[in-house]
C-alpha positions in Angstrom: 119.2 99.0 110.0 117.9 102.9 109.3 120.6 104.3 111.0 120.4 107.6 109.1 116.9 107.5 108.6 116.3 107.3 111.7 118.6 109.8 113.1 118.4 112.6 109.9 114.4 111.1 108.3 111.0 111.7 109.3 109.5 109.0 106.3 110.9 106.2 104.5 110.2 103.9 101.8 110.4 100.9 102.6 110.0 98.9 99.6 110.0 98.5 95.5 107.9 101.0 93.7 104.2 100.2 93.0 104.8 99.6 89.2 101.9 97.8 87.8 100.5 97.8 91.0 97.9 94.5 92.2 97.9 91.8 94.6 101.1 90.3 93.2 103.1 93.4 94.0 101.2 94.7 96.9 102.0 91.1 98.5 103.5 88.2 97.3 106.5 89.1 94.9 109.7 87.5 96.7 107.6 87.7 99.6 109.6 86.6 103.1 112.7 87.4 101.1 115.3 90.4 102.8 118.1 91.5 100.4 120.9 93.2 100.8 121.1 97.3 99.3 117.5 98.9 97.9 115.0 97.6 97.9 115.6 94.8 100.7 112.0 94.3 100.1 109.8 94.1 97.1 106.7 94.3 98.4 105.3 96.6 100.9 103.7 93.9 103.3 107.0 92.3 104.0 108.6 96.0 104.4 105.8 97.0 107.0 106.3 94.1 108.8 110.1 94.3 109.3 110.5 98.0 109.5 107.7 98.4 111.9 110.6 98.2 114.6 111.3 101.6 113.3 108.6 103.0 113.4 105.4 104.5 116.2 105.3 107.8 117.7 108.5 110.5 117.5 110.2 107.8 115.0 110.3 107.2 110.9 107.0 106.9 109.2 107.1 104.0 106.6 106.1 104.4 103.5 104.5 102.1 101.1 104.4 103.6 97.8 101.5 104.5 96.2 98.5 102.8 95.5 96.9 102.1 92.8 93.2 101.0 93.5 92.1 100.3 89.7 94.4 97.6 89.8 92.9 95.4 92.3 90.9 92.7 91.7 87.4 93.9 94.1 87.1 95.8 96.8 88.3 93.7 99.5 91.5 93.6 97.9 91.5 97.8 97.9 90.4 97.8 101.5 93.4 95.6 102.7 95.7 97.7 100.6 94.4 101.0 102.4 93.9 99.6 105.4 97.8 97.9 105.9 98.9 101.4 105.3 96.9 103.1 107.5 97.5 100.6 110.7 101.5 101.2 110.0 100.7 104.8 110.5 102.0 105.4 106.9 100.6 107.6 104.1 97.6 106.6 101.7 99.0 107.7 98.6 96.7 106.7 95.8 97.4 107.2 92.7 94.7 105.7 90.0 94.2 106.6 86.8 92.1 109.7 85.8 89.2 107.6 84.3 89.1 105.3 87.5 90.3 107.2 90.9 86.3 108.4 91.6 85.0 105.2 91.1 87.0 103.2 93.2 87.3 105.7 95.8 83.4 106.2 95.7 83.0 102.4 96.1 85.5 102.3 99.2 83.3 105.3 100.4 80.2 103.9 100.1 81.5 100.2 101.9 82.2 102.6 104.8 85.8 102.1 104.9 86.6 106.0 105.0 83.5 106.6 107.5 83.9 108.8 110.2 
């Protein structure tokens, strides 16, 4: 269980990659399921959840993949993406496409989720 990761890493995935990103794959794909080799899980909720043993202060940082917000169906949807990453003390990697990262990141501004 992150032997070497935690003896040699400072982050780790700990799921799939994003792909085509929304709920489904943020969430419920094989959800509850642990497999053996890469990925054990496919989405990053389950990973969070298991590798959180892991992970806190002066141990691995877990990483969800990125995020893509323009895939989402509203807002609440894109705050419980950002937010899940940001209570497992992981990075907020978004990665949007050019023609929507400002919007959705203005509309998470504005809802006061990145207020100070």
């Amino acid at each position: 269980d992150a032997e070497t990761e935690r003896t040699y890493g400072h982050m780790v995935r700990i799921n799939e990659d994003c792909a085509e990103g929304e709920w489904e794959r943020f969430s419920n794909i094989a959800r509850g399921i642990k497999r053996e080799g890469w990925s054990q899980f496919a989405n990053p909720f389950d990973g969070f959840i298991y590798w959180s043993q892991f992970s806190g202060k002066g141990n691995i940082i877990l990483d969800g993949d990125f995020i893509r917000l323009n895939t989402f169906a509203n807002d609440e949807e894109r705050k419980s993406v950002v937010a899940l990453n940001l209570f497992a003390g992981g990075p907020v990697s978004i990665a949007d496409q050019f023609n929507t990262i400002r919007c959705f990141a203005l509309d998470l501004s504005e809802s006061g989720t990145f207020s100070s």
